[in-house]
C-alpha positions in Angstrom: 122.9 79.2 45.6 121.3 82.5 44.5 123.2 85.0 44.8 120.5 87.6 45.3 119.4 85.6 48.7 122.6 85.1 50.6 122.9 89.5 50.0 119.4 89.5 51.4 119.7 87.3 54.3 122.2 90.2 56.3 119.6 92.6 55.4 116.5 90.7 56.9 118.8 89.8 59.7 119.2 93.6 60.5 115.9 94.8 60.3 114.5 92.1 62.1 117.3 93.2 64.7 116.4 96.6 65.0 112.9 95.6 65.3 113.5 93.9 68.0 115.2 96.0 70.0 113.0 98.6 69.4 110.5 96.6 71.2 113.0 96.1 73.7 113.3 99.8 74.5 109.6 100.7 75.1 108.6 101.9 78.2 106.6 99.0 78.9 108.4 96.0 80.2 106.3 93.3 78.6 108.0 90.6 80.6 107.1 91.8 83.8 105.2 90.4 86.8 102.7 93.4 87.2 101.2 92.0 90.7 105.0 91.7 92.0 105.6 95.2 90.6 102.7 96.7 91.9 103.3 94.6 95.4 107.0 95.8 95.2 106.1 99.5 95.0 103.9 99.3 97.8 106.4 98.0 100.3 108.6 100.7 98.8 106.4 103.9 99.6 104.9 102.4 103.0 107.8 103.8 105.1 106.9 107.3 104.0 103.2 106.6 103.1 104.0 107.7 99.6 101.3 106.8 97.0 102.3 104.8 93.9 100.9 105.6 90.6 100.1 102.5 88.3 100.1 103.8 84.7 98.3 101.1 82.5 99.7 101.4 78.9 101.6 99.4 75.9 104.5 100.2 73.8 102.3 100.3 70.6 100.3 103.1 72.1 101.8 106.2 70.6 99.5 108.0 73.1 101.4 106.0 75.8 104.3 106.9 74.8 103.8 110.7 75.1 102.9 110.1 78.8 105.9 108.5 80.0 108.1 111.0 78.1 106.1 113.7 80.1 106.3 111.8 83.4 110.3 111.2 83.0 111.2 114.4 81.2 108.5 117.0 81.0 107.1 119.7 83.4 105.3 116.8 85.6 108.5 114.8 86.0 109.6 116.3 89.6 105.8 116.5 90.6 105.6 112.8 90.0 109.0 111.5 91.1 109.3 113.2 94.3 105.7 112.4 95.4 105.0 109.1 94.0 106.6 105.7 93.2 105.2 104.9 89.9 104.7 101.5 88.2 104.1 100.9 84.8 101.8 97.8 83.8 101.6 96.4 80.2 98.5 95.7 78.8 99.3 94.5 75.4 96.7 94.7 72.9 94.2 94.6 75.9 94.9 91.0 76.6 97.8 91.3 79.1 97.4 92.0 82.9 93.5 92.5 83.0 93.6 90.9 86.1 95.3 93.7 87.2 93.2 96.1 85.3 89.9 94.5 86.6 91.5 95.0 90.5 91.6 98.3 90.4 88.6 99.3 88.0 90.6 100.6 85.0 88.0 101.2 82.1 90.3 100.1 79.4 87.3 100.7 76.7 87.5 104.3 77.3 91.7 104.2 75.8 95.4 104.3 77.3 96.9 105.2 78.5 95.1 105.0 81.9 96.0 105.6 85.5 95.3 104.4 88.8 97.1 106.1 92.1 97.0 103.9 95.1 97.6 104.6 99.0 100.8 102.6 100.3 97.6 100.4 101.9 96.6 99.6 98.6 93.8 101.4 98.4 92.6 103.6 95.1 92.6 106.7 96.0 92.0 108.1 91.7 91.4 106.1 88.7 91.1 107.7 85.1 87.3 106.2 84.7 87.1 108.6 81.0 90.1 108.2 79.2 91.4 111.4 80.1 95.0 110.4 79.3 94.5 108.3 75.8 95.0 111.6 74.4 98.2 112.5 75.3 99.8 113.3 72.5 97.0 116.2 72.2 97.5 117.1 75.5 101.3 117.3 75.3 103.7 118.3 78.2 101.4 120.5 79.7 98.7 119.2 79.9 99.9 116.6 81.5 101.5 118.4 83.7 97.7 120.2 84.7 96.2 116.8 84.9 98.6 115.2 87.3 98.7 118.3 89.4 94.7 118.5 89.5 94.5 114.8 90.3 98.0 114.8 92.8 95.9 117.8 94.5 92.9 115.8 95.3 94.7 112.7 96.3 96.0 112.9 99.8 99.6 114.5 100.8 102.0 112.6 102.2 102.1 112.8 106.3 
C-alpha cells in the first residue's frame, strides 16, 4: 500500500471531523421539529402571556450568526431573555421549514436572518417584512439592541 495514503487517511479523517462538528455547534439545530418547537414555546409563555420570538435563520448565514451572538451575549440579551421565550427555526438554504415560514408571512427573499414575535395565542404580533436583520453583522451589538427595543416597544407588554 502507498505509503503516502495511509499518512493521509488520519488527516482527511480530522478535518472531516472538525467539519462536522462545527456544523454541530451552530446555533441552528438542523434536526429539529420547528412546529413542535414553536408549539412547545407557546405552552411555555401562556402562563405568563409572554411572547415568543421565532428567529428564522441557518448556520451558513454569517449574518445569522451575528444575531444570535447579540441575543445571547450582547446589549439585547436581558431585553430578550427576560421578556420573551425565543425559538430558533432552521431554514437551510431556503428549503427547510417554509411551511413554517409561509405560516407566519416571513419574506425570506428580502434575507436572514428574519423574525417573527408571536402572542402566547399564536398570534403575530411583528414580522421583519424588509430584511431588517439580514444585515446584522453591519448592524452589530447595538443595533440590534435598538431594533429589538423598537420592535419589543410596539409589541404588547406582558400583563
Amino acid at each position: 500500500m502507498n505509503m503516502k495514503v495511509v499518512h493521509a487517511w488520519p488527516l482527511t479523517f480530522c478535518v472531516l471531523f472538525a467539519l462536522a462538528a462545527a456544523a454541530a455547534d451552530g446555533p441552528y439545530n438542523e434536526a429539529a421539529d420547528a412546529k413542535l418547537e414553536i408549539k412547545r414555546a407557546l405552552t411555555q409563555a401562556a402562563p405568563a402571556n409572554t411572547p415568543v420570538i421565532v428567529v428564522f435563520g441557518a448556520n451558513w448565514c454569517g449574518d445569522c450568526k451575528m444575531l444570535d451572538s447579540a441575543m445571547q451575549h450582547g446589549a439585547s440579551a436581558p431585553l430578550l431573555s427576560r421578556d420573551f421565550k425565543i425559538v430558533k427555526v432552521n431554514v437551510g438554504r431556503f428549503d427547510t421549514n417554509l411551511d413554517v415560514v409561509k405560516l407566519y408571512g416571513v419574506p425570506l427573499d428580502k434575507g436572514i436572518p428574519a423574525v417573527v414575535i408571536l402572542s402566547p395565542k399564536n398570534e403575530v404580533l411583528y414580522v421583519t417584512k424588509d430584511g431588517e436583520l439580514a444585515n446584522a453583522r453591519k448592524l452589530g451589538d447595538d443595533g440590534i439592541y435598538d431594533f429589538f427595543k423598537r420592535v419589543t416597544a410596539a409589541a404588547p407588554a406582558k400583563k
